[in-house]
N, C-alpha and C positions, 0 to 999 in steps of 0.2 A: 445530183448533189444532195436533194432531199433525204436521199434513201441512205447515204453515207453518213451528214449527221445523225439521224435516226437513231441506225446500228453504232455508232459510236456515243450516241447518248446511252443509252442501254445498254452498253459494256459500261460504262463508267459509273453507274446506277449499280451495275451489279458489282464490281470493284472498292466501290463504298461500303455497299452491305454486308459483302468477304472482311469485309477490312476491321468494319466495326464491330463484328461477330467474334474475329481473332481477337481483337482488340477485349471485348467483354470476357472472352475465355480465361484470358493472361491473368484479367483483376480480378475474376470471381476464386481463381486455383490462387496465385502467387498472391495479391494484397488481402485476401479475406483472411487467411493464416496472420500476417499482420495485423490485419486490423483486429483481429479477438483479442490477439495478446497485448494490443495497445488497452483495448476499454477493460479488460482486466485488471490496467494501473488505476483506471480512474475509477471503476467502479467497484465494489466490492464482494465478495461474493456472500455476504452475509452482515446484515444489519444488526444490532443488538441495541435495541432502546436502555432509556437511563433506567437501573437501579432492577432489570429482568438479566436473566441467562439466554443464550442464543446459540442454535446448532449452525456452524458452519465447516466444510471440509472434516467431518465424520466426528468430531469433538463437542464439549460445551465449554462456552465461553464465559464470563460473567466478570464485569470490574467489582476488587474485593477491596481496594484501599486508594484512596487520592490522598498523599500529604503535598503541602506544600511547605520549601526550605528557603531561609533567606541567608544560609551560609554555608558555607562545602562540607559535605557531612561528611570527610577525611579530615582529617586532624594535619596531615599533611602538605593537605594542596593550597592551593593560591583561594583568595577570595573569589568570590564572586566578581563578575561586571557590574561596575557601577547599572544601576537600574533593571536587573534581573533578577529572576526566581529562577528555583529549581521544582519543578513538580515531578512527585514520584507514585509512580502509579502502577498497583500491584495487582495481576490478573489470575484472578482463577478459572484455572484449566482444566476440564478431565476432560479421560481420553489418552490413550495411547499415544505419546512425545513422538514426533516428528523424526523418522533414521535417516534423511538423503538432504533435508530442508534448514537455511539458514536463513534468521528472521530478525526481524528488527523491530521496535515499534515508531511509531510516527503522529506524531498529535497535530492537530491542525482547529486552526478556529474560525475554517470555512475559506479564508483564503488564503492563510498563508502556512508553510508546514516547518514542521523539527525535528530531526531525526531524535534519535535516543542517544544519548551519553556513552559514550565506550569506556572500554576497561582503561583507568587511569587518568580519565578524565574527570570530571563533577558527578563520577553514577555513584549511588551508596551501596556498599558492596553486597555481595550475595549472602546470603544465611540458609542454615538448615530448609532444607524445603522450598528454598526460593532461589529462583534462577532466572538468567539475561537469555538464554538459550533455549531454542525449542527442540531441541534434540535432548534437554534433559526433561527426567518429570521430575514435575513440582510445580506448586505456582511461578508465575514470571512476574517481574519487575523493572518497569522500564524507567529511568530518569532523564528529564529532559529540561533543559537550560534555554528561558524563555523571555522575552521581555513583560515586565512587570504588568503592566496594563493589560498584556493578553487577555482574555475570557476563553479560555479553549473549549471547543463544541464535542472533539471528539479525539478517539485516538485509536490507529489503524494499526494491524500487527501484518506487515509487509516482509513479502519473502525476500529474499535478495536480487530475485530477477526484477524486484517491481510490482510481483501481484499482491495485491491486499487480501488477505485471506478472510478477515472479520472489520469491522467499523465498528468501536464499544461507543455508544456515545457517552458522555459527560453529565 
């Protein structure tokens, strides 16, 4: 009887270790692909401190203008919400414009975020040489509809899958 749990312990010893080995192979091949393109969202691939230039994704980056607005800079649209700003914030890029890539930017003041204003919304419209889009060249300008007390820290130019390409800070 000894001899039979024995062998039956040491298949199930070895059953285990088959088991957790398959098990290790599955997440290193199938979740580690995920998981990259998760910390992509959160982390950025280039830091750009306040008031320098910064190389990321084959470009240079540099924040060229922060205004802030306390009324819809269309003449047509609706006011503002009671207790909010609009901060418009104008990026200089060089560097060959982006042919396959749709971006957005996204400010945030460490925890909470805000997309960018779309066409027809509160964004002030585009001018010679300045642009919403990173498939055109020119500088970009992003506007963004914030609550008034914000202090914002930073502001991310995120592709549309979620990756952050650059972090300008503030």
């Amino acid at each position: 009887m000894r001899a039979l749990l024995s062998k039956l312990w040491v298949r199930n010893v070895i059953g285990a270790v088959v088991t957790l080995a398959a098990l290790g192979v599955i997440i290193a091949t199938d979740l580690g692909k995920s998981w990259a393109e998760y910390r992509q969202t959160v982390v950025p691939g280039a830091v750009v401190p306040v008031g320098t230039s910064g190389e990321a994704d084959g470009r240079t980056w540099k924040i060229d203008s922060i205004r802030h607005l306390n009324r819809n800079p269309s003449r047509f649209g609706p006011p503002l919400p009671e207790g909010t700003v609009l901060t418009v914030i104008t990026v200089d890029r060089s560097g060959e414009p982006y042919t396959d890539v749709i971006c957005k930017g996204v400010l945030t003041d460490g925890e909470r975020r805000w997309s960018s204003e779309g066409i027809g919304g509160y964004s002030v419209p585009d001018t010679d040489g300045v642009t919403g889009m990173c498939s055109a060249p020119g500088k970009l300008r992003y506007t963004f509809l914030h609550p008034q007390d914000v202090v914002p820290t930073a502001m991310d130019i995120v592709q549309f899958d979620g990756r952050i390409i650059v972090r300008l800070l503030l």
